[in-house]
N, C-alpha and C positions, 0 to 999 in steps of 0.2 A: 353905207356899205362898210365893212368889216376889213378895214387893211392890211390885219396878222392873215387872216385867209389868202389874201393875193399874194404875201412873201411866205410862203411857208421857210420853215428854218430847213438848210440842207443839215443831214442823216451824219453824222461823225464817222469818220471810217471806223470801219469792225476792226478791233481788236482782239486778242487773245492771249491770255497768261500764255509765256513761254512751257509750263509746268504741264498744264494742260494739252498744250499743243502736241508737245514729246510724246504724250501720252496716247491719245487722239492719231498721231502718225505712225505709231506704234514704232515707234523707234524707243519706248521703254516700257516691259513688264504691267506699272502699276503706276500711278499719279506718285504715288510717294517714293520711286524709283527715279522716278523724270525731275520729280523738284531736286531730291539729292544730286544729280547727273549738273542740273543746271547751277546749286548754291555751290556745287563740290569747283568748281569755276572749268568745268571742261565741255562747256558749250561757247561757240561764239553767234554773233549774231551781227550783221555788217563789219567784220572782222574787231568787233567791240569783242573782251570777255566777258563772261557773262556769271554773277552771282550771287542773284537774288531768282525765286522762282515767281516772283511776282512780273516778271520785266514783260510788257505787252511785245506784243508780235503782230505785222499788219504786213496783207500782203503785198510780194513785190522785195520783204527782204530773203537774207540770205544766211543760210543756218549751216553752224560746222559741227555735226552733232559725231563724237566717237559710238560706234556700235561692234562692240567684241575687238577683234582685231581691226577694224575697217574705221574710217573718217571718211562718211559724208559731206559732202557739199550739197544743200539743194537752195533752191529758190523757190519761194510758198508761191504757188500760184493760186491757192483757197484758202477761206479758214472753215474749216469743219464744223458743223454743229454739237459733231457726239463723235463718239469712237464707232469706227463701223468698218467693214473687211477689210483685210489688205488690200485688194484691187482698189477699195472704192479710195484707201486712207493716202493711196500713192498716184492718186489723180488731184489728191491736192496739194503735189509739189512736184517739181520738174529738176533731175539729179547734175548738178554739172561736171562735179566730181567722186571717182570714189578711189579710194587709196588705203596704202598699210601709212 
């Protein structure tokens, strides 16, 4: 009998570039929009700042993304596959704050 079969390895949590996420949430324009938003250091991420566009994002934390006049607070409750409507992009976070 075959041992690796009986212990499968558990699945890594899902990650995602914060770059992409921005993107994906539509909280920016265009991927190259959302990486500058995040290198430019005016995203935070578990009240971490944030700036690099590379920095993984896994659900459960907590993003302080500025959009126009307003600062976001939400908490990822998904991570998305692709970019897809606004209804669908804002079921996959839950807003705790919003503010000037």
């Amino acid at each position: 009998m075959n041992s690796r079969a009986a212990n499968p390895v558990p699945a890594a949590d899902p990650v995602l570039r914060i770059d992409k996420l921005l993107w994906y949430l539509r909280f920016a324009h265009n991927r190259v929009m959302a990486r500058r938003l995040a290198e430019q250091g005016h995203v935070r991420m578990n009240g971490r700042r944030i700036e690099k566009g590379h920095v993984k994002v896994r659900q459960g934390d907590i993003l302080t993304v500025p959009q126009g006049q307003q600062v976001h607070v939400v908490r990822i409750i998904a991570l998305p596959e692709r970019r897809s409507s606004a209804l669908q992009a804002q079921s996959c976070y839950e807003i705790l704050q919003t503010g000037n």
